[in-house]
C-alpha positions as CSV (number, residue, x, y, z in Angstrom):
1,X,89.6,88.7,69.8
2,X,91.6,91.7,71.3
3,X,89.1,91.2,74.7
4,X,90.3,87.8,74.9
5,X,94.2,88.6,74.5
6,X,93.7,91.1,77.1
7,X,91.8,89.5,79.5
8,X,94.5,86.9,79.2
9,X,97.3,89.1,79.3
10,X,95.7,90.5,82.2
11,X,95.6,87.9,84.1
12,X,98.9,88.7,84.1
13,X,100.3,85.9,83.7
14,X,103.8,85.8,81.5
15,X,104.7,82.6,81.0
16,X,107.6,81.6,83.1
17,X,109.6,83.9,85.2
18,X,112.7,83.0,84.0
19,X,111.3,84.4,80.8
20,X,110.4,87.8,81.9
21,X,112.9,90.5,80.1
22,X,113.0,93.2,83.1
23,X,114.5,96.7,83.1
24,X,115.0,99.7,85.2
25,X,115.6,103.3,84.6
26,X,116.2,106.0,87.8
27,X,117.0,109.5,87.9
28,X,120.8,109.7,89.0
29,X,120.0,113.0,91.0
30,X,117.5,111.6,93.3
31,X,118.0,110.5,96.9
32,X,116.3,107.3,97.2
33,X,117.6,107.7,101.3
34,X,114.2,109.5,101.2
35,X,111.9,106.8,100.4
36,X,110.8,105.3,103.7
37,X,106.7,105.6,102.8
38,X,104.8,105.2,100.1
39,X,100.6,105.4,98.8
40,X,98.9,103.8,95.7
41,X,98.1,106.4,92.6
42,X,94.4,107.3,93.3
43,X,92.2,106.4,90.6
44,X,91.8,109.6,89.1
45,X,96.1,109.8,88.6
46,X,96.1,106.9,86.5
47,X,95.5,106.9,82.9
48,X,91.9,106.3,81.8
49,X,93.0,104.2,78.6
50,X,95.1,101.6,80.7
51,X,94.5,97.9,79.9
52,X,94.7,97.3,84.2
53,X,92.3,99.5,84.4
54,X,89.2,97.6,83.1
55,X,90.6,94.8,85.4
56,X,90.7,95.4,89.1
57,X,90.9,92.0,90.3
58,X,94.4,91.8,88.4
59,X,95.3,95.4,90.1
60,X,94.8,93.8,93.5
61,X,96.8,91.3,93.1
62,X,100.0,93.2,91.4
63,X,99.0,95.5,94.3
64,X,99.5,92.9,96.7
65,X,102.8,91.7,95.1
66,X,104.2,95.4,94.9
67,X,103.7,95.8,98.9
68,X,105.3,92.1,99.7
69,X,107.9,93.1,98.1
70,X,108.4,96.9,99.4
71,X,107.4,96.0,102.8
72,X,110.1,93.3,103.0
73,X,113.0,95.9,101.9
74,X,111.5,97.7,104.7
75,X,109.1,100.3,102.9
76,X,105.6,101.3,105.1
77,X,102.1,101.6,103.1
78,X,101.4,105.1,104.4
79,X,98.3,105.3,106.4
80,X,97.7,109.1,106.6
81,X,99.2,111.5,104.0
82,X,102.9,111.2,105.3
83,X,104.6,109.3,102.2
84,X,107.7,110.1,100.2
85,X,107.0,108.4,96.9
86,X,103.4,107.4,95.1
87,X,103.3,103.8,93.4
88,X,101.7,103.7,90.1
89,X,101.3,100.8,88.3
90,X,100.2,100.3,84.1
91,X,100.1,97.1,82.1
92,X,99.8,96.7,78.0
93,X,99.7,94.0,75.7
94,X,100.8,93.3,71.9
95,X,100.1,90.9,69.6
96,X,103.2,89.4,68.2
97,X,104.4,87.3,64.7
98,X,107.0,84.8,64.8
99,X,108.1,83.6,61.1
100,X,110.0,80.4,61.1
101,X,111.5,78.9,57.9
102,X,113.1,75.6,56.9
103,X,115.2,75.5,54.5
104,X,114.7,72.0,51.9
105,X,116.3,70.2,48.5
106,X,120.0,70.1,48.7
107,X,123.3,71.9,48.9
108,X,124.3,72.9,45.8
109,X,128.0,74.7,46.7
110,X,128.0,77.8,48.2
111,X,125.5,79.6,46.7
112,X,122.3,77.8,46.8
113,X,119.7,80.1,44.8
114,X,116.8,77.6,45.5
115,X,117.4,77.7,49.3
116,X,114.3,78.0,51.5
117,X,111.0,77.4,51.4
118,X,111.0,78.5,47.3
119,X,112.9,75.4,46.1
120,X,113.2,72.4,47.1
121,X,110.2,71.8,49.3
122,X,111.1,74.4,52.4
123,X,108.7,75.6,54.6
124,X,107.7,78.6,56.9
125,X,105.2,78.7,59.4
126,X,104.1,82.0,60.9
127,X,102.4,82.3,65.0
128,X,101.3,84.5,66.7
129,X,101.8,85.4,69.9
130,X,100.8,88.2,73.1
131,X,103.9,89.7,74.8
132,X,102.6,91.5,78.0
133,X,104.2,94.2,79.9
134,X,103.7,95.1,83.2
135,X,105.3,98.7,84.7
136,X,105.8,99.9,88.4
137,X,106.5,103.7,88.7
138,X,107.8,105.5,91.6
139,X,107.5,108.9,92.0
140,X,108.6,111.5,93.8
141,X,106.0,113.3,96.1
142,X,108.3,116.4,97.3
143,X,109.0,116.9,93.4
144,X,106.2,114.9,91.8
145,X,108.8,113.5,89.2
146,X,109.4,110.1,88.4
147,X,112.3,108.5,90.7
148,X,112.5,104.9,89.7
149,X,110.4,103.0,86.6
150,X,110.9,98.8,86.8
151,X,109.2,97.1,83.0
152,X,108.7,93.5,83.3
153,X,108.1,91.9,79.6
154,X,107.1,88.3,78.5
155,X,105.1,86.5,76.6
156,X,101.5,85.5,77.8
157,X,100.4,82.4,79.5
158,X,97.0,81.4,80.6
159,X,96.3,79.5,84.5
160,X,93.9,78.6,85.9
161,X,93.4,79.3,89.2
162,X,93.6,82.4,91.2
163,X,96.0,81.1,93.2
164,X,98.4,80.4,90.3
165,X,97.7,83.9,89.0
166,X,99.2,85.4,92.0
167,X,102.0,83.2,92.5
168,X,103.2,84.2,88.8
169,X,102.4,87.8,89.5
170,X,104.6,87.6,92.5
171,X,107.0,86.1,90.6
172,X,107.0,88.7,88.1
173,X,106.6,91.8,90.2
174,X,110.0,90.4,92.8
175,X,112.2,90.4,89.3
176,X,111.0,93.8,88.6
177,X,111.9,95.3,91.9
178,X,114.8,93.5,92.3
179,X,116.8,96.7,91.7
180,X,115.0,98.8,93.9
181,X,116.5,100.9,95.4
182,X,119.5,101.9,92.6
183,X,122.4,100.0,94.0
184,X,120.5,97.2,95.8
185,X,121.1,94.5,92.9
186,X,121.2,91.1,94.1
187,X,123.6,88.4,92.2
């Protein structure tokens, strides 16, 4: 069961952009002026226990979504070892429980003891649920310190195509970056 829930999670596909809760953290203290070029993490900096791991093809294409993005703020994929900042990029999943109850009978006054679903016919209903989450690091390469993190969170969704994979993924991955650079929000 937990295969499945990844392999859906990672085809990374969070329902609905709209529906994505994204944050950002960045270290005050650093001069993001700096960051002109960039690398992917080689394989052997990324943690062995991450979900995106075990899933390359979904790599590739948040790996193709990161650079859209950076290379249209004006970022260049570094070719030879001149970079400022390494991209790294880990994704997780969660199962989740939502607990819904009616409330039945009548309305008694203002205190109803037999409110809910233990008097008067109520009901609850429990589902369940992957949230996904995917991160994009930044960090440093003169100080080898993180510089800017971007979290996208939502919950799961299943395509069915490659094609609709990617375009969520993009979807996803511009909302992330949206803030990068610090200062660069867009209303």
């Amino acid at each position: 069961m937990k295969l499945i829930s990844i392999l859906i999670l990672l085809g990374f596909i969070i329902a609905g952009c709209s529906s994505v809760k994204v944050t950002s953290d960045y270290d005050p203290e650093y001069d993001f002026t700096k960051m002109k070029n960039y690398r992917w993490a080689y394989s052997d900096e990324l943690n062995p226990n991450d979900e995106l791991k075990n899933y390359p093809l979904i790599a590739q294409r948040v790996q193709i979504a990161v650079d859209n993005v950076l290379q249209s703020k004006g970022y260049n994929l570094a070719t030879d070892d001149n970079f400022d900042f390494v991209v790294i990029i880990h994704a997780g999943s969660k199962e989740k429980m939502q607990v819904h109850q009616t409330g039945g009978g009548y309305y008694r006054g203002w205190y109803d003891p037999w409110w809910g679903p233990y008097g008067g016919g109520g009901t609850t209903t429990v589902s369940y649920y992957e949230e996904a989450t995917l991160v994009i690091d930044f960090v440093s390469w003169e100080n080898k310190e993180l510089a800017w993190r971007g979290m996208g969170t939502g919950t799961v969704k299943e395509h069915s195509s490659p094609e609709e994979r990617q375009e969520r993924i993009d979807g996803v991955v511009t909302k992330i970056l949206t803030n990068f650079p610090p200062g660069s929000e867009q209303e």
